[in-house]
N, C-alpha and C positions, 0 to 999 in steps of 0.2 A: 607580215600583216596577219598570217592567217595563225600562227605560232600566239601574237599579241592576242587576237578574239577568243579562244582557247583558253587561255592564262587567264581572261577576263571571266567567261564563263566560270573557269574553275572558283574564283573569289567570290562570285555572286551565287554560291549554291553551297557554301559553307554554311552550316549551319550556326545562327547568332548565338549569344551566351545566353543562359537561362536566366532565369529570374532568382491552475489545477485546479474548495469547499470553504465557501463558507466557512463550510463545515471544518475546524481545525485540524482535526487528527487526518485529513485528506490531505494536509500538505506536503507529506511526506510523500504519499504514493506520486501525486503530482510533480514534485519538483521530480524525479525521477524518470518518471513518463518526458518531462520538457529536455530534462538532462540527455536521456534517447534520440527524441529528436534533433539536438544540437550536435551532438556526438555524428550520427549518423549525415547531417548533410556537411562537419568538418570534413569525415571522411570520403565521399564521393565527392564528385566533381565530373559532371552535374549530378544534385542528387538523383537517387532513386528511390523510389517508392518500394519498400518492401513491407511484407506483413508486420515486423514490428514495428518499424517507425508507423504506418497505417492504425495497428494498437494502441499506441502510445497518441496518438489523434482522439482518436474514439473515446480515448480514458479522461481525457482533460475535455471533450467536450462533454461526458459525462456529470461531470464534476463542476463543471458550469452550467449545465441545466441544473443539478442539486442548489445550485447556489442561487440561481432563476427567483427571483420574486412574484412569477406569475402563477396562474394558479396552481395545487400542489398536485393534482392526479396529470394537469399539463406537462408539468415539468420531470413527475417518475417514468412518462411515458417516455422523455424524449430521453430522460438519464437511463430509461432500462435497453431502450432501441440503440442507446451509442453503447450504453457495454456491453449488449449484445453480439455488438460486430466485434468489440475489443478482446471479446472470449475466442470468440469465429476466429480472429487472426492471431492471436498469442494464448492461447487456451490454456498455457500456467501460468499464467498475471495472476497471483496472489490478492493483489486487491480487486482485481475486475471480482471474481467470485467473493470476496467480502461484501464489496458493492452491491453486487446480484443480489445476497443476504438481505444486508441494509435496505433496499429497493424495495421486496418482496415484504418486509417486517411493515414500511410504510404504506405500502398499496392496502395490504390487510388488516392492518393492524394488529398482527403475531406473528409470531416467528413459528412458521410453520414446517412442517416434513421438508419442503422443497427446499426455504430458508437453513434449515440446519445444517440440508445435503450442502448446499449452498457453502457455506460454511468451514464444512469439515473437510472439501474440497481446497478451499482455500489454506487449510493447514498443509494438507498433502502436498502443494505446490511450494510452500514455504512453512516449513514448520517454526524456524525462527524469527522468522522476519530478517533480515532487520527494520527493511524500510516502511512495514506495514503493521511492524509492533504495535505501539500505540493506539493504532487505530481501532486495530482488530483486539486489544487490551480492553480497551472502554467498552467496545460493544460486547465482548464476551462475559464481561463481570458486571454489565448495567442490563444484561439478560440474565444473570446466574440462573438463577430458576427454572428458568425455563431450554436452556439449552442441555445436552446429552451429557452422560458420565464419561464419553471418549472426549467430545470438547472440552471439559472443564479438565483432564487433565494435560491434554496438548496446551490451553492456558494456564495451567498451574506450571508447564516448564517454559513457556515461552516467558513467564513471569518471572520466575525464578535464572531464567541467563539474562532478560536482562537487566535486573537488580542487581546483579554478581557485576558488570560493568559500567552502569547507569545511574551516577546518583542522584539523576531526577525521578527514580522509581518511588521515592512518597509521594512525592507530588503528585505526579501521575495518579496514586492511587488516593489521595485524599480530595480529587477531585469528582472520584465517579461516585454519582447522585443517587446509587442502589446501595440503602443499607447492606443488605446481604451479600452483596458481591464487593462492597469496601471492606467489610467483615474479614471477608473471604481475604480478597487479598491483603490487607495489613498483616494477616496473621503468617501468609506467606514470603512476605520481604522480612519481613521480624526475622524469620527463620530462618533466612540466607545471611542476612548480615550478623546472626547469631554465631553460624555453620563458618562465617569467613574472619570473625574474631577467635574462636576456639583454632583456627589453626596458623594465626598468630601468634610468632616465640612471645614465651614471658620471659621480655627482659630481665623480669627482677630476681629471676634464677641466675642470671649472669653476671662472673664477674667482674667486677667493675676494673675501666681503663684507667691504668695511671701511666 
């Protein structure tokens, strides 16, 4: 009997089972941030809470406050307080500091010293992207002007790789709304896809198969 009460106790003290913008160029960082999270509780059992998955929270709630309809100094507060923490817990999230950027450029309206550092942080953490190309593509060449001669060439390469694999790099660049920074870059995919036909054989040196 007393064996049975024991067994019973043991059963009843187990513990039960547990339980990205609007903005378009954000959905890359997003699907990625979601992708983390899913990854991470595939692989525990039960999950846990660790700083990236924790990150990857912060970034997509980020990313829904930018997307917020309410008011816009409301909603940069609540997107700069979540990437706040998203930096706090993954401090090379590449788009957390583009964000930061972005945030900082709409609170003020300029992209200023801290926006830059901002910024050029964000190349250090990811100089190529991939998944944060785009993003940081638009905003860097729809600022040309006004951003530093070290970002515009961390942009002129992150341009130029991925042009060299991406053939929606016109596209991409006949869409940003900055004469100067469309300028800018058409003249640099011209010149990659220029660079990538000159080291194409010329067939017509060759002789022909019979």
């Amino acid at each position: 009997m007393l064996q049975q009460q024991r067994k019973s106790r043991r059963r009843s003290t187990r513990p039960a089972g547990k339980r990205w913008f609007r903005w378009a160029v954000l959905a890359g960082a997003s699907g990625t941030a979601g992708l983390a999270i899913t990854l991470a509780s595939a692989l525990t059992w039960p999950a846990l809470a660790t700083p990236v998955t924790l990150a990857a929270q912060h970034e997509q709630r980020a990313d829904a406050a930018l997307g917020d309809d309410e008011g816009a100094q409301a909603q940069l507060s609540d997107a700069a307080h979540e990437n706040n923490d998203t930096i706090a817990r993954a401090p090379s999230t590449a788009s957390a500091w583009l964000r930061a950027a972005y945030i900082r450029q709409q609170a003020t309206g300029a992209l200023d010293s801290a926006g830059l550092r901002d910024l050029e942080t964000s190349y250090r953490m990811a100089p190529l992207g991939p998944g944060v190309t785009r993003w940081r593509l638009r905003f860097v060449f729809e600022n040309w002007q006004q951003v530093t001669p070290r970002i515009r060439a961390a942009a002129i390469e992150e341009l130029r790789v991925f042009a060299s694999y991406n053939s929606g790099s016109r596209a991409l660049v006949d869409s940003f709304e900055n004469p100067a920074g469309r300028l800018a870059a058409k003249l640099i995919v011209r010149q990659v896809y220029l660079d990538a036909a000159r080291r194409m054989p010329n067939t017509s040196d060759q002789p022909a198969v019979t």
